[in-house]
N, C-alpha and C positions, 0 to 999 in steps of 0.2 A: 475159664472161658473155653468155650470151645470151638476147635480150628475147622472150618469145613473143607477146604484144600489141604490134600494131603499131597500132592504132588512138589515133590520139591522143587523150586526154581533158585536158583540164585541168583542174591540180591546184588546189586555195585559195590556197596559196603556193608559191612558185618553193620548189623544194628546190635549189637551188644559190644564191642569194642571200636566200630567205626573205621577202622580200616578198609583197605581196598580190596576186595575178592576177586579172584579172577573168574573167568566167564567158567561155568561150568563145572565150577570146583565142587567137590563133597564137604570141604568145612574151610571154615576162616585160617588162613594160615598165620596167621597172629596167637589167637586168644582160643582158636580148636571146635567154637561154636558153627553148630552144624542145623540142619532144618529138626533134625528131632531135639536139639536142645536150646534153639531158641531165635531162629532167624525165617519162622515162618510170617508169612508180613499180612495175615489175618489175624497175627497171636501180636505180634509187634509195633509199634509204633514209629519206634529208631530209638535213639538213646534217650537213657533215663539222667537226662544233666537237666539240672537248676537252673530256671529262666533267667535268675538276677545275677547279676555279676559275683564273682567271689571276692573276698574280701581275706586276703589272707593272715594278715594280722587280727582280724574277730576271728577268724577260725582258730588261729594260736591261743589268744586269750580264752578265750571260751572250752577248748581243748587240755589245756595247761595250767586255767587262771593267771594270774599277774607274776611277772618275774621277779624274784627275789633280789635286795637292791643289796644287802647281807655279801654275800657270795664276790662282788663285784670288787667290795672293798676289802676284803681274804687276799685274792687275787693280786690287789695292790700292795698289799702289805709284803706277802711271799713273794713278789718279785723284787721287794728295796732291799728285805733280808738278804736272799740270793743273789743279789749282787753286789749288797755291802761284803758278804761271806768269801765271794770271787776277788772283789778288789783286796782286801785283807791276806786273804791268800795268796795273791799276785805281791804285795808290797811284803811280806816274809820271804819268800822266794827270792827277792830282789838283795836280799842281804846274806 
């Protein structure tokens, strides 16, 4: 696409991070974007975020797949070990 304002003006907020710019600043003190890399507002629209809610647990699964139910019961077991091994070790001590 091509920008036909070339004059830079700055915007309220960074349309690539969304942050607050100050008035006459050369780039986003945030995230560094400036009118040649991407906050001219004939090239821009504002930010590129997803209309529908997020759902962060589909993102996990879907990112991840399903969590391994395996691992869980490990965990349980090495901790009855390790504390049977502790008390044991505590009632030797005691004599």
């Amino acid at each position: 696409m091509t920008c036909l304002n070339s004059r830079p003006r700055t915007p309220e907020n960074c349309p690539v991070c969304g942050e607050g710019v100050p008035p006459r600043a050369l780039a986003c003190p945030e995230c560094g974007a400036d009118h040649r890399s991407g906050w001219k507002e004939d090239c821009v629209e504002g930010l590129d975020l997803p209309e529908a809610e997020f759902d962060y647990g589909t993102f996990v699964e879907k990112e991840f797949g399903t969590r391994a139910t395996g691992i869980k019961t490990l965990w349980w077991i090495t901790a009855v070990v390790l504390l049977g091994a502790l008390a044991a070790s505590l009632a030797l001590a005691a004599f």
